[in-house]
N, C-alpha and C positions, 0 to 999 in steps of 0.2 A: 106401624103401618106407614106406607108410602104414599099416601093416596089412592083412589078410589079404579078399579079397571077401567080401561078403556072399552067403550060399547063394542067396536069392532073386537076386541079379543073378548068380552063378555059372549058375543052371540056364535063364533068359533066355540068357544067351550061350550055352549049350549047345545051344537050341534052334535059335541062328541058328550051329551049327557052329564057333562059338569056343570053346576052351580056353585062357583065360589062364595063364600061369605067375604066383606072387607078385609076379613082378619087370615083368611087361607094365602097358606106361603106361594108364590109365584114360583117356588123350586118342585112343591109339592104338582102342582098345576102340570108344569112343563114334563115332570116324570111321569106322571101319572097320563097326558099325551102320548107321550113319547112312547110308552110301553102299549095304547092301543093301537099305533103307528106299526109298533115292531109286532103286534102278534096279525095285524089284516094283512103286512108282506108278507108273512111265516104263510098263513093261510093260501092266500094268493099263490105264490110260488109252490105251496101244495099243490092246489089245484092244475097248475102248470105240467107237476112232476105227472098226477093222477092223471093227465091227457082231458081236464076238464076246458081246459082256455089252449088254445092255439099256441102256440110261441108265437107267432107270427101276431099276435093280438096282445101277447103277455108286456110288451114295452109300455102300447097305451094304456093298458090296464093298471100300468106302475105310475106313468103319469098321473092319471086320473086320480090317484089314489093321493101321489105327493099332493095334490092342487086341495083335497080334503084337507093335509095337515098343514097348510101353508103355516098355520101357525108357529109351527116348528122352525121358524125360519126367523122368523121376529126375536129379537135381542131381548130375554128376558127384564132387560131396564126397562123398557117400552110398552109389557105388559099395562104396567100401572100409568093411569094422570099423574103430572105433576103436582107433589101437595101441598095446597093454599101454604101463602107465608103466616109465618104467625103474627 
């Protein structure tokens, strides 16, 4: 273990329904992101293709959407506290 989440990337996963334990990999986290990230674009851009959102709407809608995962953006080191010295 690396030490303990940081609350701001704790309450981001919370948001996308993860609850890490101290012991969950930060690799597992970020993939497991990452892939609800790639299936709301997929989605999204369906809905584009289907004539449900405007194009002319679809840019902010992609916005809007990175600004949910900003997490994705954070250098998985930075995930975790630094861990007390021993």
């Amino acid at each position: 273990m690396h030490g303990t989440f940081r609350p701001l990337v704790l309450d981001a996963l919370a948001g996308h329904g993860l609850r890490p334990t101290p012991d969950t990999p930060v690799d597992l986290l970020r993939a497991q992101v990452n892939d609800l990230y790639r299936y709301e674009i997929r989605q999204l851009r369906s809905r584009l293709i289907a004539g449900d959102i405007a194009k002319a709407s679809y840019a902010g809608a992609v916005r809007t959407l990175r600004l949910r995962y900003l997490l994705l953006s954070l250098p998985k080191d930075q995930w975790r506290s630094p861990a007390p010295p021993c």
